[in-house]
C-alpha positions in Angstrom: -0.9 53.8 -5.6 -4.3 54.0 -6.7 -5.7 51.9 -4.1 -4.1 53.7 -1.3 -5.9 56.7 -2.6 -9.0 55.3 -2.9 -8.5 53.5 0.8 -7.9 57.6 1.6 -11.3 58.9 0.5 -13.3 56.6 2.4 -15.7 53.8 0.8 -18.6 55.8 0.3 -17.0 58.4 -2.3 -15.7 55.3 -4.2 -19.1 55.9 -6.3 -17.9 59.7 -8.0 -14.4 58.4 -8.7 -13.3 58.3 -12.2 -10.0 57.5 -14.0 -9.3 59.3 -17.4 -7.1 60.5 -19.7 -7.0 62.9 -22.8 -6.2 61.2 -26.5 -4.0 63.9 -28.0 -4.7 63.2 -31.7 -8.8 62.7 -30.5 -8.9 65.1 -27.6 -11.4 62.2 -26.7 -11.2 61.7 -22.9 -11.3 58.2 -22.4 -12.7 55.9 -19.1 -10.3 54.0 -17.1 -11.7 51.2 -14.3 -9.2 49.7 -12.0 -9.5 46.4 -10.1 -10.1 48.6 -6.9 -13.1 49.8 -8.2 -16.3 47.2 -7.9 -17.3 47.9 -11.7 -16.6 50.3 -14.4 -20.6 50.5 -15.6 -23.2 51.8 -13.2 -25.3 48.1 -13.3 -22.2 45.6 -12.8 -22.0 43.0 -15.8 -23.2 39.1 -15.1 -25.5 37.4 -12.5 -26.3 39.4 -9.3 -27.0 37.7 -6.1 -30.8 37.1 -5.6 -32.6 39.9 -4.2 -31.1 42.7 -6.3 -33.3 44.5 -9.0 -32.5 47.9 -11.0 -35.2 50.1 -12.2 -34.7 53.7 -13.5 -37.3 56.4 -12.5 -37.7 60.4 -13.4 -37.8 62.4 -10.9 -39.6 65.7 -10.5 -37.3 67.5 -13.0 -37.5 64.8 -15.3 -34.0 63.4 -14.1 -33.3 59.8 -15.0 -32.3 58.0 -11.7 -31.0 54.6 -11.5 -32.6 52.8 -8.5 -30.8 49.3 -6.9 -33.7 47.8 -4.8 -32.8 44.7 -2.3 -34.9 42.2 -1.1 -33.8 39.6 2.1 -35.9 36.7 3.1 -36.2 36.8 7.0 -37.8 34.1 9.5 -41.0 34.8 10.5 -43.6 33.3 12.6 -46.3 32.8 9.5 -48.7 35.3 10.6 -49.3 39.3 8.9 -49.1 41.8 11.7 -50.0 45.0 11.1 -48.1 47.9 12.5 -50.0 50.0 15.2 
């Protein structure tokens, strides 16, 4: 069920989805990842391929912002040109 919701929303909105519920005796509302998701933390646990950094930044408003940089190593013909 949940997958065929998620396959719904499109791929993109995958990001602002989040399962929870309500403990009654806690009123705690507690964080529920599903193996449809990619991860349930915003920098995935383990060993990322190669070419993947994270850095947080503030932004204007003094935000933090989380920030996935990636790299890929493309032929080239061992010169530097310059754009015009």
């Amino acid at each position: 069920m949940v997958k065929e919701q998620l396959k719904r929303i499109g791929v993109m909105e995958f990001y602002d989805v989040n399962f929870s519920y309500i403990d009654r005796d806690t009123q705690e509302e507690i964080f529920v990842g599903v193996p449809e998701q990619a991860s349930t933390t915003l920098i995935p646990v383990g060993t990322e391929k190669p070419g993947f950094v994270y850095t947080v930044q503030r932004d204007a408003r003094e935000r933090l912002s989380l920030f996935k940089l990636e790299s890929q190593c493309m032929a080239g013909n061992g010169r530097l040109e310059k754009p015009a």
